[in-house]
BAMIKE-427299 format. One record per residue (C-alpha): residue in one letter; chain; x, y negated, z. Coordinates in steps of 0.5 Angstrom, whole numbers, plus 500, padded with zeros to 3 digits. Example, Ala and Ser with C-alpha at 12.3 -4.5 7.8 and 13.67 -1.06 7.14 Angstrom:
<atoms>
+------+------+------+-------+-----+
| code | unit | east | north |  up |
+------+------+------+-------+-----+
|    a |    A |  525 |   509 | 516 |
|    s |    A |  527 |   502 | 514 |
+------+------+------+-------+-----+
</atoms>
This chain:
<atoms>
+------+------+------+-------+-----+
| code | unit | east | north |  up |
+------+------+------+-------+-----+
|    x |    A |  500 |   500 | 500 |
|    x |    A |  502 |   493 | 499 |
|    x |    A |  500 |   490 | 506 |
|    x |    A |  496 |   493 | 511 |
|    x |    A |  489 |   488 | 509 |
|    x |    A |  485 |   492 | 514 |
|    x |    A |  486 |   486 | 519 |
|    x |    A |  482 |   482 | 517 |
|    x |    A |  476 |   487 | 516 |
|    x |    A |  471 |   483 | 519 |
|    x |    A |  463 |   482 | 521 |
|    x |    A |  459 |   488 | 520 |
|    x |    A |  465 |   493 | 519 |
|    x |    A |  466 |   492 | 526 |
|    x |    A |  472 |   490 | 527 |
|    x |    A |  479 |   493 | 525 |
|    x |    A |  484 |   499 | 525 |
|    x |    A |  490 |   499 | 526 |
|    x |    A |  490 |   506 | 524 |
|    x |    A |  491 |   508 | 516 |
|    x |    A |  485 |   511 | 514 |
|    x |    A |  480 |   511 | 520 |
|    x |    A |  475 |   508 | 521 |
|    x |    A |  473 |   503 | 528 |
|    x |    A |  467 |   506 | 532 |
|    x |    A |  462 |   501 | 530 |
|    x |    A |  464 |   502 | 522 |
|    x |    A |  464 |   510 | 523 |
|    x |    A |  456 |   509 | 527 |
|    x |    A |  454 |   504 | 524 |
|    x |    A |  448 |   507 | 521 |
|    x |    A |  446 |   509 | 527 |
|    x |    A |  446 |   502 | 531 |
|    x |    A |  442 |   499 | 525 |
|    x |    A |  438 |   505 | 526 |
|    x |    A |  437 |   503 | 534 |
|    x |    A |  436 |   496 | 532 |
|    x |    A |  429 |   497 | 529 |
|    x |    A |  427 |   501 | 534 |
|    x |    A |  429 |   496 | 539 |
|    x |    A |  426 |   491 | 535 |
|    x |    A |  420 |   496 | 535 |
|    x |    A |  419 |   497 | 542 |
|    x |    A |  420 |   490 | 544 |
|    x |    A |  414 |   488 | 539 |
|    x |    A |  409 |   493 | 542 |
|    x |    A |  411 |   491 | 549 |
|    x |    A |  411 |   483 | 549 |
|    x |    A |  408 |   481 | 542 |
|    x |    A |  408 |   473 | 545 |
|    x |    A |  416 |   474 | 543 |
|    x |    A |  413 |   472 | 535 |
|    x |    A |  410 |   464 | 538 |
|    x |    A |  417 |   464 | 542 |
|    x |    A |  422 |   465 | 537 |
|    x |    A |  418 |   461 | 533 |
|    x |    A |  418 |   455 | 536 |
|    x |    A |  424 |   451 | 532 |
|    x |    A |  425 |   452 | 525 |
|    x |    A |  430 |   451 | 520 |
|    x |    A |  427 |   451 | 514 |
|    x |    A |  422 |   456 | 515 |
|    x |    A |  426 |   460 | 519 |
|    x |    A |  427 |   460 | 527 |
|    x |    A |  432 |   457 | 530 |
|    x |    A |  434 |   463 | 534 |
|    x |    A |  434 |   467 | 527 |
|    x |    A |  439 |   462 | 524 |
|    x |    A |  444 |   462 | 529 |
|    x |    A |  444 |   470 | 527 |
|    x |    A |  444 |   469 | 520 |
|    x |    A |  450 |   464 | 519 |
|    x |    A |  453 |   467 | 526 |
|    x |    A |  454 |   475 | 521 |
|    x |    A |  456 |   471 | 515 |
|    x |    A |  462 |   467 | 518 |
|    x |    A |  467 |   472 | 520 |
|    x |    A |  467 |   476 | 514 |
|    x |    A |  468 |   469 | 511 |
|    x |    A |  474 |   467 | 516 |
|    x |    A |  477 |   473 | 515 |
|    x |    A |  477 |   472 | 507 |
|    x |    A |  485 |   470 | 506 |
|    x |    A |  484 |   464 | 502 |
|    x |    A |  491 |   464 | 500 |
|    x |    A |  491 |   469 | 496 |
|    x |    A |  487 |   466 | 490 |
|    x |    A |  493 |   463 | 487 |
|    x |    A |  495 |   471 | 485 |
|    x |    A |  488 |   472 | 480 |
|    x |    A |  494 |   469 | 475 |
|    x |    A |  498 |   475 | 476 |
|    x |    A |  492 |   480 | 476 |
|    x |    A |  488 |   478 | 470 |
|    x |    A |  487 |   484 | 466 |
|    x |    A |  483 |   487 | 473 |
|    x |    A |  480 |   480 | 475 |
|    x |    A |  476 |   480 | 468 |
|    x |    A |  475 |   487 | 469 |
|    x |    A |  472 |   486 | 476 |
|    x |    A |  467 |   480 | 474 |
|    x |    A |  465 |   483 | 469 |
|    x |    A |  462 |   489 | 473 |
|    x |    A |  460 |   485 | 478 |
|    x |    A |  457 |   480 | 476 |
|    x |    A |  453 |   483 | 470 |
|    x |    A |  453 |   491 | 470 |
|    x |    A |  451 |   490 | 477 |
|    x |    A |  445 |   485 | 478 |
|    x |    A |  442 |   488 | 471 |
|    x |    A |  442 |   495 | 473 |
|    x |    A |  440 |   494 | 480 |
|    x |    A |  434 |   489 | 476 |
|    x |    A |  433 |   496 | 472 |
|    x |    A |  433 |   500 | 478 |
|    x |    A |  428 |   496 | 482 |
|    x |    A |  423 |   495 | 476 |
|    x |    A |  423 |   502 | 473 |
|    x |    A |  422 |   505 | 481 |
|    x |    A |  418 |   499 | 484 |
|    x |    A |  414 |   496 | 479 |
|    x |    A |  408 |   495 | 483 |
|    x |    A |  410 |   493 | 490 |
|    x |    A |  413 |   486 | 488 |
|    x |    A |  416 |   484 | 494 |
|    x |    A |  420 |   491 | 494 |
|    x |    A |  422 |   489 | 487 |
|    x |    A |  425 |   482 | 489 |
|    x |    A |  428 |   485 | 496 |
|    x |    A |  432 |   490 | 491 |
|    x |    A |  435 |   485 | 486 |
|    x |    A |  436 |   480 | 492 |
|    x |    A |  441 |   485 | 494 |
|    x |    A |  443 |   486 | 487 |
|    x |    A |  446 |   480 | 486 |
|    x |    A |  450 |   479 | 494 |
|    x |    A |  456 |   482 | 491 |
|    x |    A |  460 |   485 | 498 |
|    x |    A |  465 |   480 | 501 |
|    x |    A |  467 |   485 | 507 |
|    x |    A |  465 |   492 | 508 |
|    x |    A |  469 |   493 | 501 |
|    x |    A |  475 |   493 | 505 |
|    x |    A |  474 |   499 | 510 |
|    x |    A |  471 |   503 | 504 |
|    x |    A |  478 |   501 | 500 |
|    x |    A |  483 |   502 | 506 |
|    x |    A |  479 |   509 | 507 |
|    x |    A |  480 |   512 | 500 |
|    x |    A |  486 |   509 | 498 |
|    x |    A |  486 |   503 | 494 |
|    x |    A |  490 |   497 | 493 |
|    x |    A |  488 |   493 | 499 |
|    x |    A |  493 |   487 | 496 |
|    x |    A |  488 |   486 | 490 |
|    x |    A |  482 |   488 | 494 |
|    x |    A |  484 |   481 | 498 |
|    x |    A |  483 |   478 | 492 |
|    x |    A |  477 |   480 | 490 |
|    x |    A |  474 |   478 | 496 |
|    x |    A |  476 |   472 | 495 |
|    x |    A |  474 |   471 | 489 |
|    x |    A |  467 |   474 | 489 |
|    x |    A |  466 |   468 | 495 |
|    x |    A |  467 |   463 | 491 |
|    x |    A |  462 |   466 | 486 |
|    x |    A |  457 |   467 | 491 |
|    x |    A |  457 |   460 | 493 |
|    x |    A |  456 |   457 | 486 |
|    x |    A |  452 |   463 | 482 |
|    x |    A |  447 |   466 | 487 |
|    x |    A |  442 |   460 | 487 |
|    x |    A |  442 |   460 | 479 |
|    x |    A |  442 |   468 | 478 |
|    x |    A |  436 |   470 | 483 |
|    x |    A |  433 |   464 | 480 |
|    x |    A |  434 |   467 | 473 |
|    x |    A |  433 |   475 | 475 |
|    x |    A |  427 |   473 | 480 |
|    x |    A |  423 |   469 | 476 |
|    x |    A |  424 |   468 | 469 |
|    x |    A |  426 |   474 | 467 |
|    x |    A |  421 |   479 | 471 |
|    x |    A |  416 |   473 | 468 |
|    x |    A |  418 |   475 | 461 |
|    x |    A |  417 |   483 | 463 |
|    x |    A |  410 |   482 | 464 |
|    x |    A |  406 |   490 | 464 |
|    x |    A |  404 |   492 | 472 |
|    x |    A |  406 |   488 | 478 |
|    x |    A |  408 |   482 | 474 |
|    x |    A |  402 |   478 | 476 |
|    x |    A |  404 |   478 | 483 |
|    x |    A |  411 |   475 | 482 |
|    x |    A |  413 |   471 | 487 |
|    x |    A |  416 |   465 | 483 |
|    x |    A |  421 |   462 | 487 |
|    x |    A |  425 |   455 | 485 |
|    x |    A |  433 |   454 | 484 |
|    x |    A |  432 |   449 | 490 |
|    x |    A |  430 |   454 | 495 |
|    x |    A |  435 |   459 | 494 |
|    x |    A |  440 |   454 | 493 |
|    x |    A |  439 |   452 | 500 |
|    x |    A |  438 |   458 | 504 |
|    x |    A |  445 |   459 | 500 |
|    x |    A |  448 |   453 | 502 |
|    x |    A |  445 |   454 | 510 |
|    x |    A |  446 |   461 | 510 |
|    x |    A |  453 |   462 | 506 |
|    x |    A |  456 |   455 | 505 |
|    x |    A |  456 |   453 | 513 |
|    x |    A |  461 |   459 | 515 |
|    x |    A |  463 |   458 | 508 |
|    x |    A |  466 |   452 | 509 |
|    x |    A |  467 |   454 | 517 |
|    x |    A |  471 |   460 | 514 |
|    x |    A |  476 |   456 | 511 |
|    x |    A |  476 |   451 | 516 |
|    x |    A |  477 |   455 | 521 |
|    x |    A |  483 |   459 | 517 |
|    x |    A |  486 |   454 | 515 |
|    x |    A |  486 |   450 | 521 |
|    x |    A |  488 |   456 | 526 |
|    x |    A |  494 |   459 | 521 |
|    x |    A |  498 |   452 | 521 |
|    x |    A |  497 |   452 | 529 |
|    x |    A |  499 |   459 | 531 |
|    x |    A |  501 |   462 | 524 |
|    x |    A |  498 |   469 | 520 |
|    x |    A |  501 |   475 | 523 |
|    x |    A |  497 |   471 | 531 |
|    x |    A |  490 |   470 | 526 |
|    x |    A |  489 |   476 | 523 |
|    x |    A |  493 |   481 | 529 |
|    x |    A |  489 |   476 | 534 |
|    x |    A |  484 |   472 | 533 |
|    x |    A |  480 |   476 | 528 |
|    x |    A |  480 |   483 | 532 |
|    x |    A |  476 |   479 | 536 |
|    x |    A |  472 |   474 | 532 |
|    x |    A |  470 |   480 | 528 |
|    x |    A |  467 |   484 | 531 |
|    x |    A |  461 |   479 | 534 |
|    x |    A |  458 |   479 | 527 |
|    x |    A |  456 |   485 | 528 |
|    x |    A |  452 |   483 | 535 |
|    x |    A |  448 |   477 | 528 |
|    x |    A |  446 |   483 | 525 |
|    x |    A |  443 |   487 | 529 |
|    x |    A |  440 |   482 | 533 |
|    x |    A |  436 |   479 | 526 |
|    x |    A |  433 |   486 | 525 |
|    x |    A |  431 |   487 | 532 |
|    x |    A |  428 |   481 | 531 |
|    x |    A |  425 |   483 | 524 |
|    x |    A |  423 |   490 | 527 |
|    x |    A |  420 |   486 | 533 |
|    x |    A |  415 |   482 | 528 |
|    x |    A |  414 |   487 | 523 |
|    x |    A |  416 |   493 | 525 |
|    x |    A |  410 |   498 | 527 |
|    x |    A |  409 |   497 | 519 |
|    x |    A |  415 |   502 | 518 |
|    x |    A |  412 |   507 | 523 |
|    x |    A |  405 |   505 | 518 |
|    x |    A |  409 |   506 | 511 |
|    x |    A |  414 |   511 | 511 |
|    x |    A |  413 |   513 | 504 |
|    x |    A |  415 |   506 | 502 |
|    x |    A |  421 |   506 | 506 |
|    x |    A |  423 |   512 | 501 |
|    x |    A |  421 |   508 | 494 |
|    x |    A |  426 |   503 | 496 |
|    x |    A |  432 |   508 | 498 |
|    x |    A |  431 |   512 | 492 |
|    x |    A |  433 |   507 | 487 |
|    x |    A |  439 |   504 | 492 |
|    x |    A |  441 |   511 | 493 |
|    x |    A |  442 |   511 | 485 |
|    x |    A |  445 |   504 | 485 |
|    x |    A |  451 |   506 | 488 |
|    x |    A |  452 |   511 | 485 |
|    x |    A |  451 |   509 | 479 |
|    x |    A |  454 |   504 | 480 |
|    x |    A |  461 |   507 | 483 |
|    x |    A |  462 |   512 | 477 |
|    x |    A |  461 |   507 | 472 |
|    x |    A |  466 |   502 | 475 |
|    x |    A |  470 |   508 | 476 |
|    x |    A |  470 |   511 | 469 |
|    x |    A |  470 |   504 | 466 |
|    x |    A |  477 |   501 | 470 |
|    x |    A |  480 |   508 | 469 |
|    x |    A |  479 |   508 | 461 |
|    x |    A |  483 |   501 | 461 |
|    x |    A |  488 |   504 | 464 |
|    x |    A |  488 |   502 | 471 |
|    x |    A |  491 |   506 | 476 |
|    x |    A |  489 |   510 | 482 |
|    x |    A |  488 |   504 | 487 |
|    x |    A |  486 |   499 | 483 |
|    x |    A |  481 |   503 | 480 |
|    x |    A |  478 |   505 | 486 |
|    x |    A |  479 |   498 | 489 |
|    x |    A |  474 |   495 | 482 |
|    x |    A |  470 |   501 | 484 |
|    x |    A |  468 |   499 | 491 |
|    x |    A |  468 |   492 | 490 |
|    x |    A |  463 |   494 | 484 |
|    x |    A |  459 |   498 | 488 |
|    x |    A |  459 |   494 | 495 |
|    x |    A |  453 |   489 | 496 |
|    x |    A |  454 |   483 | 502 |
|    x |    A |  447 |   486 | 505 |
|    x |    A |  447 |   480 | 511 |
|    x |    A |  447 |   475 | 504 |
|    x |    A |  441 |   478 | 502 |
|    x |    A |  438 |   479 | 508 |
|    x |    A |  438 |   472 | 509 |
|    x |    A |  436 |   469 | 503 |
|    x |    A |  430 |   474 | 504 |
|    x |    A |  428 |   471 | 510 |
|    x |    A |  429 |   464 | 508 |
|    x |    A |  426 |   464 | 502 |
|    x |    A |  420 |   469 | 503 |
|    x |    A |  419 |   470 | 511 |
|    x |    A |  421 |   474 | 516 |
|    x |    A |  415 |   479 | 516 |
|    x |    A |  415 |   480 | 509 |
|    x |    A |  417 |   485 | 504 |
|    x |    A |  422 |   482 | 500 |
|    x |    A |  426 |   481 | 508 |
|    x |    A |  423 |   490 | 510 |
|    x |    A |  428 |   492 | 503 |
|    x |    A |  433 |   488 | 504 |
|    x |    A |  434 |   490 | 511 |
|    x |    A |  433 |   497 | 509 |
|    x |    A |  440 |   496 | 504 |
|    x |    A |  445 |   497 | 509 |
|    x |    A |  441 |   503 | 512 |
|    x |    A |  443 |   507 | 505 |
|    x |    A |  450 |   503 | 504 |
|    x |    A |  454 |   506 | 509 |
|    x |    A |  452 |   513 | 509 |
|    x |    A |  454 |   512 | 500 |
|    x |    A |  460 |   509 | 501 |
|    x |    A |  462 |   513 | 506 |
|    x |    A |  460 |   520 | 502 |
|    x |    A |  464 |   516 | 495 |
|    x |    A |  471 |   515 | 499 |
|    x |    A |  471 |   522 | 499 |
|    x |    A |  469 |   522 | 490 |
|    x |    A |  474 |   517 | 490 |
|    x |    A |  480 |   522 | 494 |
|    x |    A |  477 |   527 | 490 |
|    x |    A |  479 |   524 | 483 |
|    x |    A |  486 |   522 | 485 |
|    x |    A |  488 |   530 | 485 |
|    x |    A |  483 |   531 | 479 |
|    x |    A |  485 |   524 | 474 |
|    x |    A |  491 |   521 | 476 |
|    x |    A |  498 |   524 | 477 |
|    x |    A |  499 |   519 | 484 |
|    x |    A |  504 |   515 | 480 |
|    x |    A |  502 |   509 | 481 |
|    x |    A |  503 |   504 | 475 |
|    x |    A |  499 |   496 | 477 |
|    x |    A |  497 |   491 | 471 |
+------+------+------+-------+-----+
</atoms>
């Protein structure tokens, strides 16, 4: 490897290891504390159902106060980990960035377009909730999948950097172009009941829920590696910032789960329809990605870093936006919740595919573009 980039693994990836190929307690069991969030959630709504007016009580934009301090909370330390610095490399890996952008930012938001309108034609807010997710292109969890299956941690870094960037300029735009335009244009079953969202509503949700700890990220990096250096940073300061996006996240599903939740117990069916096509997404996405880098040439650790950044979502983007711009109790905001649930166990399973095609593709001499 060329530097050990596990360091500066934050928010929902728990934290980091200093162990190569290991996975922290809360990474590895991850699905099961999403799972123990909504059923907290769950339980908490059935005992005190006052607790919808009370965190109602102050708004940001639609949203509760206390539910946006989490929102923005889980998106600023992955954000503060981002090696900012290492953009000035994209010179040097032009063949692999041109690769990357083009998986992740055309191949994966239409398949996951085509996926959610070939199985969720009739449930709108589903529909939206899967294309929402297809478009937050992942700034963190990409990193413990790329250290697991043995990719180049150095590009990885880059790539992250680069699909921050990314976010904060394309999102608004893309969600407005595949949400409503494009699904407009569709028409046949379910198209009618197409919640039409406006470029300024995204945008905002974008600016307040990614462009603050955004902007935070960047401040706090560059603030704090001037005053006491890299190596106390990301050694220091971000084992411990790290892990407490975790705490944003889980507390924003309870919180969901404890307004809404008594639907998922109600519908079980619909939380199927909506794994099934997240379930082939990243599969699809990961073996495409995967192919397409080793017919270019690349190799092992760089075809495996443009797999996983491909196939990887930032699912605390797509929950936010969800919640912003449709509600805490709406279905768009259920299936984007439902994401990361289906993620992690994918990803996991895909670290082993990946280990498994170095034996059977690669001869293990690693040659970089």
């Amino acid at each position: 490897m060329k530097g050990d980039y596990l360091n500066e693994i934050t928010g929902c990836c728990g934290g980091t290891s200093t162990s190569k190929g290991s996975l922290s307690i809360i990474s590895k069991f991850l699905t099961l504390w999403i799972l123990l969030a909504m059923a907290g959630g769950i339980i908490l709504g059935a005992l005190y159902p006052e607790i919808a007016t009370i965190l109602d009580a102050v708004r940001i934009e639609q949203v509760s106060l206390l539910i946006a301090i989490g929102l923005i909370w889980m998106m600023y330390p992955p954000l503060a980990g981002v090696k900012y610095e290492e953009l000035s490399k994209m010179k040097q890996q032009g063949k692999a960035l041109s690769a990357s952008i083009f998986q992740n930012w055309v191949i994966g938001p239409v398949l996951m377009f085509s996926l959610a309108w070939i199985f969720l034609p009739d449930l709108p807010e589903y529909r939206i909730g899967l294309i929402i997710i297809g478009l937050a292109r992942c700034i963190a969890m990409v990193l413990v999948w790329n250290q697991l299956a043995g990719g180049d941690n150095e590009l990885c870094a880059v790539l992250v950097a680069m699909n921050s960037i990314f976010q904060v300029a394309l999102y608004s735009v893309l969600a407005y172009a595949f949400i409503t335009v494009l699904s407009t244009w569709i028409g046949g079953a379910g198209a009618g009941a197409i919640v039409d969202i406006s470029i300024w509503q995204v945008a905002k949700a974008v600016f307040i829920y990614l462009g603050i700890p955004f902007l935070g990220g960047i401040i706090t990096r560059t603030v704090l590696v001037k005053k006491r250096g890299k190596d106390w940073y990301d050694n220091v300061f971000m084992r411990k910032l790290g892990p407490t996006a975790l705490i944003g996240l889980l507390f924003t599903i309870v919180v969901m789960f404890s307004l809404k939740g008594e639907y998922i117990v109600k519908l079980p069916m619909d939380v199927f329809r909506i794994a099934v096509p997240l379930l082939l997404y990243f599969i699809i996405m990961f073996g495409i990605s995967f192919f397409m880098s080793h017919r270019l040439g690349f190799s092992f650790d760089h075809s495996t870093t443009l797999a996983f950044t491909a196939a990887s979502n930032n699912f605390e983007l797509a929950i936010a936006v969800a919640i912003a711009v449709f509600g805490i109790g709406s279905g768009v905001a259920f299936a984007a919740v439902v994401g990361p649930l289906i993620e992690v166990p994918v990803m996991l399973g895909l670290v082993h595919v990946a280990r498994r095609a170095s034996v059977m593709w690669f001869d293990q001499k690693k040659h970089s573009y």
